[in-house]
C-alpha positions as CSV (number, residue, x, y, z in Angstrom):
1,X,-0.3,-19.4,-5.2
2,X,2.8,-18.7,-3.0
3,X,5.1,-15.7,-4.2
4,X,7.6,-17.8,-5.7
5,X,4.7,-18.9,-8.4
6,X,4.0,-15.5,-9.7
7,X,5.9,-14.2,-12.9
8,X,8.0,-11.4,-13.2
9,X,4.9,-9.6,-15.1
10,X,2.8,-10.3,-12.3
11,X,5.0,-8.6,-9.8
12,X,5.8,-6.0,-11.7
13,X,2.1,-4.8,-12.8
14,X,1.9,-4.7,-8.5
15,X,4.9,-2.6,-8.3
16,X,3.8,-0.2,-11.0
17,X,0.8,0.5,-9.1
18,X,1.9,0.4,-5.9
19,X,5.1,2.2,-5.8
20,X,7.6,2.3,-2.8
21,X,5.5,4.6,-0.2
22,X,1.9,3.4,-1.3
23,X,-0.5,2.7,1.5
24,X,-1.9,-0.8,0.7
25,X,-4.5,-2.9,3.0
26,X,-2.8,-6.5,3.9
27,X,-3.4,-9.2,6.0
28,X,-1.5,-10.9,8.5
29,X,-1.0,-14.5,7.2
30,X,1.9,-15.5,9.7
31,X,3.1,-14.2,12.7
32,X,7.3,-15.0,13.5
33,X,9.6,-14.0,16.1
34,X,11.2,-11.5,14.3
35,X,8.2,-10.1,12.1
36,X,4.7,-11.0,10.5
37,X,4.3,-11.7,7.0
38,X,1.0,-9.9,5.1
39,X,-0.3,-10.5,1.8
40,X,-0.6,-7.1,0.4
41,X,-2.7,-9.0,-3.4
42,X,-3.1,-12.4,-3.8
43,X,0.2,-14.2,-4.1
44,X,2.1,-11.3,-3.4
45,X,3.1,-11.5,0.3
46,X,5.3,-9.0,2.4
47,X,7.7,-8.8,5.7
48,X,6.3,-6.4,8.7
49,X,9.3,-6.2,10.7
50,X,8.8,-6.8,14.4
51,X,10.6,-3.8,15.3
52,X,8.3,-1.4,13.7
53,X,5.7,-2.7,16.2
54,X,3.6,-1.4,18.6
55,X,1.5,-4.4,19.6
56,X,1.7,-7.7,17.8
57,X,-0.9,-8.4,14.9
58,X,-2.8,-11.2,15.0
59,X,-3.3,-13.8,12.0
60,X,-6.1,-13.0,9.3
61,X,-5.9,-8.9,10.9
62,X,-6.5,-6.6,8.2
63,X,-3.6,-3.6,8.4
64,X,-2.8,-0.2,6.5
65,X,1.1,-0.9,5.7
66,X,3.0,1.2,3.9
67,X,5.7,-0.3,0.8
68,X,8.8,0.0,2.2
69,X,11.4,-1.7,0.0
70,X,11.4,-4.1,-3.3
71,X,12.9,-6.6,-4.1
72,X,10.8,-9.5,-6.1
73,X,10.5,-12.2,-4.6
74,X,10.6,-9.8,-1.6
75,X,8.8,-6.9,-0.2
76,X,9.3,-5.5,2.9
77,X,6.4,-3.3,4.9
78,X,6.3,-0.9,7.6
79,X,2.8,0.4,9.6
80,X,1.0,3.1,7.8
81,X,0.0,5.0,11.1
């Protein structure tokens, strides 16, 4: 299920749990020049910026990221450390 196949309900049950600041565990599914995209729960996928870096993740790494910004269809992540 990609992110653009979940309803509004299903994003928002997500957001109502894990507000903006929540420490969630998420994997790196893709890694791009400018970031790496992690799925924080299934279907629901978020942008690591590359700037907030400080080595690159690797594809399937499991990471503490911290909600930085909403958006549905978009989230956007930041390194919980």
């Amino acid at each position: 299920m990609s992110a653009h196949e979940l309803s509004a309900a299903e994003w928002q049950a997500f957001q109502d749990e894990h507000g903006v600041g929540a420490v969630v565990e998420a994997t790196v599914v893709t890694v791009v020049p400018f970031g790496a995209f992690v799925e924080v729960a299934p279907g629901i996928h978020g942008l690591l910026h590359a700037d907030s870096w400080n080595r690159t993740p690797q594809v399937g790494e499991s990471l503490l990221v911290r909600i930085a910004e909403w958006g549905p269809p978009r989230l956007s992540v930041t390194p919980a450390g």
